[in-house]
N, C-alpha and C positions, 0 to 999 in steps of 0.2 A: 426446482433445485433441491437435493437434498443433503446431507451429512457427506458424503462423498466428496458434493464439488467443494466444499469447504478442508476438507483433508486431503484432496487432490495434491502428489507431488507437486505438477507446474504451480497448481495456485500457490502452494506453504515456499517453493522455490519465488515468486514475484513479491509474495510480502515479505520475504527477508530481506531481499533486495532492498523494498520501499524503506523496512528501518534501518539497516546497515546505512544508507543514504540518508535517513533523517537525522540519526546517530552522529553521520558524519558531515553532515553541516551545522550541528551543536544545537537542534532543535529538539525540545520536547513534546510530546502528542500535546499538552496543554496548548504549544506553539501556533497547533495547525488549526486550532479549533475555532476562529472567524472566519480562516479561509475555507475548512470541510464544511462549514454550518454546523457542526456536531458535537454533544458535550464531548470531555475527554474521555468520558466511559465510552460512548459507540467508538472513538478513536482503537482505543483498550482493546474492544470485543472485535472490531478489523484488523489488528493487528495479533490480536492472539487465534485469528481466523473462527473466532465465532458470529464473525457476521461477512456475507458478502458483499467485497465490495465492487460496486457498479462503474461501466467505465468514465463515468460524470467523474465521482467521487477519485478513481484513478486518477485522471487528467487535473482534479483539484490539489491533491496528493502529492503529485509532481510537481506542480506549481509553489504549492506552501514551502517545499523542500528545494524549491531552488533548481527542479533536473526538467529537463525536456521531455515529454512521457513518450515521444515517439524513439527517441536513444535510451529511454529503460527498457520500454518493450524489447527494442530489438538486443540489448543485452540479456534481458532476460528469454528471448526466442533462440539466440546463440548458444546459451546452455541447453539448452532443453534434449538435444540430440549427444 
């Protein structure tokens, strides 16, 4: 994987989602960081998409945030067309 799939529309379109959603349960990336395993910097660097994130990490993501990761996907799969 390279610089691409990190500036890839769909990926930059899935991680707005994750914070607009993290945003809006009133959590901050410090919040998620027992449930990623991750300090808040690698939080930081997935979300400003300089790191990718795996779908472990996704479904952890979802989880700390409160959202079902199979109804973000498919929100997020509904934009995408």
């Amino acid at each position: 994987m390279g610089a691409r799939d990190i500036t890839d529309n769909d990926y930059a379109r899935l991680i707005e989602i994750l914070i607009e959603r993290r945003k809006a349960a009133g959590l901050t990336q410090g919040d998620l960081v027992p449930v990623l395993r991750k300090d808040q910097t690698g939080i930081s660097k997935i979300e400003r998409r300089q790191r990718r994130l795996d779908v472990i990490d996704f479904v952890r993501y979802c989880e700390a945030i409160g959202a079902d990761p199979a109804t973000l996907l498919q929100e997020w799969l509904s934009g995408r067309g």
